[in-house]
Backbone bond lengths (Angstrom), bond angles and torsions (degrees), N, CA, C in turn:
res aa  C-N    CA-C-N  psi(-1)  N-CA   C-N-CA  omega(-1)  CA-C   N-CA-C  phi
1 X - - - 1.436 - - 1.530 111.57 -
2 X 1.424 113.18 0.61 1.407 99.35 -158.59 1.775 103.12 -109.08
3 X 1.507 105.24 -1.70 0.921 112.96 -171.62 1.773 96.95 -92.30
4 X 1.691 98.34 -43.60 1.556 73.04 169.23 1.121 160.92 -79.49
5 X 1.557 101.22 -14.07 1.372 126.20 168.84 2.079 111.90 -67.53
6 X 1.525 101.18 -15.03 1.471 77.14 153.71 1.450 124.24 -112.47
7 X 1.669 128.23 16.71 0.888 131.53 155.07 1.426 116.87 -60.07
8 X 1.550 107.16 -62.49 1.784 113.99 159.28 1.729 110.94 -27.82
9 X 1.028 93.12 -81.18 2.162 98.19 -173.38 1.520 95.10 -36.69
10 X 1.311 112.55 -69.22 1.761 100.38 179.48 1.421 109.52 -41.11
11 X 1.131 153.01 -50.46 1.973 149.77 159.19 1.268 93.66 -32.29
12 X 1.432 148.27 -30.42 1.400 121.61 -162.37 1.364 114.77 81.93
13 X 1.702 124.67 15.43 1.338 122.54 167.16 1.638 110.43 -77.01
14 X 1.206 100.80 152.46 1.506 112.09 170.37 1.508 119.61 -85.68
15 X 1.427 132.56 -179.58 1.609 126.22 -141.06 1.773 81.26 -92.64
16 X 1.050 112.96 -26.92 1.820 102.97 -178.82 1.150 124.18 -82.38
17 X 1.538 111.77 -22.52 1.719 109.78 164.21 1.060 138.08 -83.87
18 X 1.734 98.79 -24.25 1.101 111.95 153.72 1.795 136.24 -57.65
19 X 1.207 115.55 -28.76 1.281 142.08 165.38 1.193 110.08 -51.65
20 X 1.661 113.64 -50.62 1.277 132.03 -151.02 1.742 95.63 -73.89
21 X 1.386 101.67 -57.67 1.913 130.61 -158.80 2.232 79.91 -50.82
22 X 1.669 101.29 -71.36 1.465 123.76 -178.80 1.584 101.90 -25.77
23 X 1.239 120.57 -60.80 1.288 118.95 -154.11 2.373 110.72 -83.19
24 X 1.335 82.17 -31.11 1.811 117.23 174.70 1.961 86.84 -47.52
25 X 1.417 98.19 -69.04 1.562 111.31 177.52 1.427 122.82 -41.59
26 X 1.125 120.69 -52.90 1.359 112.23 -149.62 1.746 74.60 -92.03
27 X 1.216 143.21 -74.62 1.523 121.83 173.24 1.372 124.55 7.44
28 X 1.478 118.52 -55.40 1.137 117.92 -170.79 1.471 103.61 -114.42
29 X 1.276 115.22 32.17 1.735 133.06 153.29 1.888 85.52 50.02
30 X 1.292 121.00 65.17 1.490 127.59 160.45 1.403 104.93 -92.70
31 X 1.431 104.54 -48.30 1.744 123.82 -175.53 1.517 107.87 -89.02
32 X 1.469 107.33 128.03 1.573 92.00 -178.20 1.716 97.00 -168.88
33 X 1.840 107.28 78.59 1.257 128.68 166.18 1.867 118.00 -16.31
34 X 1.097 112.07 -63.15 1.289 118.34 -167.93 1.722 98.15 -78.43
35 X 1.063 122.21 -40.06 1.810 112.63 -171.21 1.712 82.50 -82.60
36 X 1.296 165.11 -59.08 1.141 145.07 -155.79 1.796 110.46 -62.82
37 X 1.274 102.90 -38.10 1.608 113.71 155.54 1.543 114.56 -55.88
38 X 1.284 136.34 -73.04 1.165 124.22 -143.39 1.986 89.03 -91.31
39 X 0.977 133.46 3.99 1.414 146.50 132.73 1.365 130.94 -33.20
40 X 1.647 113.32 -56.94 1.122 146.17 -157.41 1.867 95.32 -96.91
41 X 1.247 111.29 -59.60 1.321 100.52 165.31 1.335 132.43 -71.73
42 X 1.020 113.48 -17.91 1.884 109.09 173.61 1.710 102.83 -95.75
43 X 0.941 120.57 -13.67 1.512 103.61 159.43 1.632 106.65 -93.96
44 X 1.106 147.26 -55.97 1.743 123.19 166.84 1.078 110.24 -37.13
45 X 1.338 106.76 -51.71 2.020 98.08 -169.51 1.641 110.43 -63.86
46 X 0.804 137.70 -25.58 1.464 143.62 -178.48 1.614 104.78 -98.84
47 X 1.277 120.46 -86.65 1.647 107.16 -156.48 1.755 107.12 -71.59
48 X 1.514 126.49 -36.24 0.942 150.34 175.30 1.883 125.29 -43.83
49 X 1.586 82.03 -53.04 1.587 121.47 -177.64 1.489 107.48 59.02
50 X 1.254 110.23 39.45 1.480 104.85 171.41 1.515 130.93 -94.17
51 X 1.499 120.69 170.94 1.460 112.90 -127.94 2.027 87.80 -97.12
52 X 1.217 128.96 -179.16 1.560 110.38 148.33 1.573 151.64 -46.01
53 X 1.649 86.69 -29.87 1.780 107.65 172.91 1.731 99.58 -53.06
54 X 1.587 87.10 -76.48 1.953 94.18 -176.92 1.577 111.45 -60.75
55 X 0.967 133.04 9.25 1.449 129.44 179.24 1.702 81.13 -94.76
56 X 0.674 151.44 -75.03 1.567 169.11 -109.68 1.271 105.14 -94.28
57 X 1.594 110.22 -61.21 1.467 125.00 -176.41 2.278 105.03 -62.17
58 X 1.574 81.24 -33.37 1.493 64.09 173.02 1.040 141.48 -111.27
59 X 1.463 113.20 8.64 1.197 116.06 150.36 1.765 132.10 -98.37
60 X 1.245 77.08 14.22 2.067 90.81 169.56 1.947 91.80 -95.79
61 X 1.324 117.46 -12.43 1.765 93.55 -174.37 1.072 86.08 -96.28
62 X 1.756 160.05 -19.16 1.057 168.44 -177.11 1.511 104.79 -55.16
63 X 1.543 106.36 -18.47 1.859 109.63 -159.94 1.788 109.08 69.54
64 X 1.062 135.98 7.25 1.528 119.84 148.91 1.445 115.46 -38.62
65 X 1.579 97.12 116.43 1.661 94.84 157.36 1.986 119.31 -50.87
66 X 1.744 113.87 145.83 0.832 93.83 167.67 1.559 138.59 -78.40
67 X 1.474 109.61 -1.74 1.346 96.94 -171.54 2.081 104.79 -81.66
68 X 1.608 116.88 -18.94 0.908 127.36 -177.80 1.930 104.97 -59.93
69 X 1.296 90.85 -38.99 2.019 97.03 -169.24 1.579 101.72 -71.08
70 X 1.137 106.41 -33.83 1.635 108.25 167.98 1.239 126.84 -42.19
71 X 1.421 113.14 -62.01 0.993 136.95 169.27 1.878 115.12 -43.63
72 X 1.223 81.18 -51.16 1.860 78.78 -174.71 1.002 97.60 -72.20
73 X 1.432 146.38 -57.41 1.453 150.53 -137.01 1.790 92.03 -79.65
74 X 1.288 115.48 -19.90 1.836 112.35 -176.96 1.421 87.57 -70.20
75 X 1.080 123.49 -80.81 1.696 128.28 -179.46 1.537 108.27 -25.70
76 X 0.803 145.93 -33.66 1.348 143.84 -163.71 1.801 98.08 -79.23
77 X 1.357 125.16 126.00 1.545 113.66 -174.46 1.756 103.33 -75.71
78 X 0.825 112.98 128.17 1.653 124.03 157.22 1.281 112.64 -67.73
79 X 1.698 90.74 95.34 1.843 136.30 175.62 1.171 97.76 -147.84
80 X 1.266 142.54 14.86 1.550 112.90 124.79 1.348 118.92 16.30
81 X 1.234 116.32 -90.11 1.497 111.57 -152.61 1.316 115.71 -83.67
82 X 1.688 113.79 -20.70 1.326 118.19 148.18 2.045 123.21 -36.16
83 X 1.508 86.05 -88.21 1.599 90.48 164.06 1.465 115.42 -33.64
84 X 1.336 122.25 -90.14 1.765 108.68 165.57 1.362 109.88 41.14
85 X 2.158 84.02 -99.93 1.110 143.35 -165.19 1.776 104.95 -39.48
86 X 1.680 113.75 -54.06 1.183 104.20 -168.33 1.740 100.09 -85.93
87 X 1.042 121.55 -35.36 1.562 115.53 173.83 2.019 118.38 -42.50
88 X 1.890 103.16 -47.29 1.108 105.73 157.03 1.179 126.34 -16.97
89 X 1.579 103.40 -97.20 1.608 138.84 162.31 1.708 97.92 -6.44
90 X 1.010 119.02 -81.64 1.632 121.01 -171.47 1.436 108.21 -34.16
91 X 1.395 104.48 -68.44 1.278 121.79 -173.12 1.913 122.82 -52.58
92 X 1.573 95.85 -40.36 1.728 92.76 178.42 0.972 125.49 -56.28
93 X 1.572 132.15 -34.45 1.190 145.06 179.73 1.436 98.34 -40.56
94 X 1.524 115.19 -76.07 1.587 114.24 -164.95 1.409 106.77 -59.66
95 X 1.230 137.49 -13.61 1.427 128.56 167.32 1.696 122.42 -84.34
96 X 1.031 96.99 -1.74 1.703 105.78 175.76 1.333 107.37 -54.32
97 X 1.336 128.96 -9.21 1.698 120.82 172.62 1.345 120.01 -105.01
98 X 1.631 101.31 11.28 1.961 92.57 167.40 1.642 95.71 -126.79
99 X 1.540 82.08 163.39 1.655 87.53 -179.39 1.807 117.54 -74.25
100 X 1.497 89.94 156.35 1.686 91.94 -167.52 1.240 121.11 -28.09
101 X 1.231 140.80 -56.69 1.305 165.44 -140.05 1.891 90.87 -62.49
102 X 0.909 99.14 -76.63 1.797 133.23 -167.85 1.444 93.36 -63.62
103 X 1.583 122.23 -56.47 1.691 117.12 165.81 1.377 112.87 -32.86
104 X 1.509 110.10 -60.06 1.719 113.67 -156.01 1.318 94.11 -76.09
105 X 1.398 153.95 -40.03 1.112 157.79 -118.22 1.477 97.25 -111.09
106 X 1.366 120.35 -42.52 1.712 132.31 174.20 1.360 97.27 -75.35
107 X 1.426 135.68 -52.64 1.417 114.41 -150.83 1.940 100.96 -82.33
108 X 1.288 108.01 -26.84 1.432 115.53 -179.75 1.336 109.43 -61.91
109 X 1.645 120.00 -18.54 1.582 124.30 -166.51 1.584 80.12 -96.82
110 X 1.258 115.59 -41.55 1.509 98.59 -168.49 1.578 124.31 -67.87
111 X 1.627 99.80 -13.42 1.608 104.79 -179.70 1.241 99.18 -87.91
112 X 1.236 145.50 -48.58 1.369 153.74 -138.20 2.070 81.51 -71.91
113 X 1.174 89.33 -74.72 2.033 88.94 -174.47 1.412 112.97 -54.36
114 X 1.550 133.89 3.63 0.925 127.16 142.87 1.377 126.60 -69.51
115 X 1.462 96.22 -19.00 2.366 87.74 -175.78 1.783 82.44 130.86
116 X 0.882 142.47 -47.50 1.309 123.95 -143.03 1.707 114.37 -90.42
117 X 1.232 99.16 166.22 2.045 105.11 -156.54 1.258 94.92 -88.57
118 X 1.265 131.32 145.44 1.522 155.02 173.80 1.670 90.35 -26.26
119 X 1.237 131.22 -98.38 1.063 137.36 159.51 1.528 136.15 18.57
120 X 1.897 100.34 -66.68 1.405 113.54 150.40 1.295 129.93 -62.15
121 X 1.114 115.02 -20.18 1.535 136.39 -166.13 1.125 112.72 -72.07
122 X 1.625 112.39 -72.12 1.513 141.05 151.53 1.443 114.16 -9.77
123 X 1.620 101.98 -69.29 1.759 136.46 -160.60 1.590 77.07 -51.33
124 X 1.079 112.85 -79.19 1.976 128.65 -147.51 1.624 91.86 -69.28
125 X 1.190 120.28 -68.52 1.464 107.68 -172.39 1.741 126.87 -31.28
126 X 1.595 93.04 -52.76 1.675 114.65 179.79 1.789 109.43 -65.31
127 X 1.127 111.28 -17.14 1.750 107.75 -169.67 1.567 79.07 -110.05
128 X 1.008 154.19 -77.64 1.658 140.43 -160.08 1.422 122.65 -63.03
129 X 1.058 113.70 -33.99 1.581 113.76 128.78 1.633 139.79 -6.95
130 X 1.337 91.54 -82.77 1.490 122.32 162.25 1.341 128.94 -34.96
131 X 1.502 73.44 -52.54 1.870 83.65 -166.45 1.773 113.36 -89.38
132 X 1.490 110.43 -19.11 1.403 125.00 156.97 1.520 108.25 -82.20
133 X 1.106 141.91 35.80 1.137 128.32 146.54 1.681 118.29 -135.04
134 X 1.764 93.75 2.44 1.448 91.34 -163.87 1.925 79.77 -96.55
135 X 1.173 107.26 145.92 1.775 126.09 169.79 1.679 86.91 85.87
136 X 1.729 131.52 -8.44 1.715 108.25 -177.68 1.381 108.84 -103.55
137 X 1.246 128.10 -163.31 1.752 111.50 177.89 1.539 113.40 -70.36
138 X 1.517 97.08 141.92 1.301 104.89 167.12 1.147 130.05 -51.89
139 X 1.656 120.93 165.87 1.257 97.87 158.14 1.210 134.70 -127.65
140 X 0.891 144.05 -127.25 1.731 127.41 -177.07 1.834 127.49 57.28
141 X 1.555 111.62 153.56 1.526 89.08 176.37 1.346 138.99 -57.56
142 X 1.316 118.06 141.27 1.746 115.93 178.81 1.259 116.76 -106.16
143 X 1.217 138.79 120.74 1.292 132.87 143.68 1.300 145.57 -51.47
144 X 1.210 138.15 121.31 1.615 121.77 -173.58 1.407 109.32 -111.72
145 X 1.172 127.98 141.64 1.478 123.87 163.71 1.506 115.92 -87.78
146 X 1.579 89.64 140.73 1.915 106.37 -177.22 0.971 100.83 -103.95
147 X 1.443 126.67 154.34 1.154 147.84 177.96 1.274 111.36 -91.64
């Protein structure tokens, strides 16, 4: 609702017509806080892959009440570290050309601005990692023997 009421103010309505238009709305279920929420989180959480933090943060700049974001974010299954995990995965591949250090350190920045806690971050970065380097080239110096 909060988005529309400043679409309204941008029209140049006043705080009572605006009320009026607001209240006209939710009557005819146009406006509907909690489904634009639980909306908002199943598309970040899925195509997005973002964590609860950033689910949260962005629908608090949206003007969602918080007890409404609560609500959605309960519904949402806690796979966190799943999700993470597969966002990781995508991502390690293209880091396979710097050394570990600088790998883990980018993909952990890249989870963290997704929503997810140091912790989760860590977890998923360090195992997709792993698993993209284990069967791809090693790393460290190699020696070859000449004939």
């Amino acid at each position: 609702m909060s988005e529309a009421r400043q679409v309204l103010r941008g029209h140049g309505l006043d705080a009572a017509q605006i009320d009026d238009v607001i209240d006209d709305f939710l009557r005819r279920n146009y406006l509907d806080d909690a489904t634009l929420a639980q909306s908002l989180v199943t598309s970040g959480a899925e195509r997005k892959g973002q964590g609860r933090v950033a689910l949260s943060r962005s629908l608090a700049q949206r003007g969602i009440p918080r007890d409404v974001i609560a609500v959605a974010l309960d519904e949402l299954p806690d796979d966190d570290a799943e999700r993470a995990l597969d966002f990781a995965r995508t991502k390690a591949r293209s880091l396979s050309r710097l050394d570990n250090d600088t790998a883990l350190r980018r993909l952990v920045g890249q989870l963290s601005r997704r929503g997810y806690n140091g912790a989760v971050a860590m977890r998923a970065a360090k195992t997709a990692l792993g698993e993209a380097s284990f069967g791809g080239r090693p790393s460290g110096v190699h020696f070859v023997e000449s004939d």
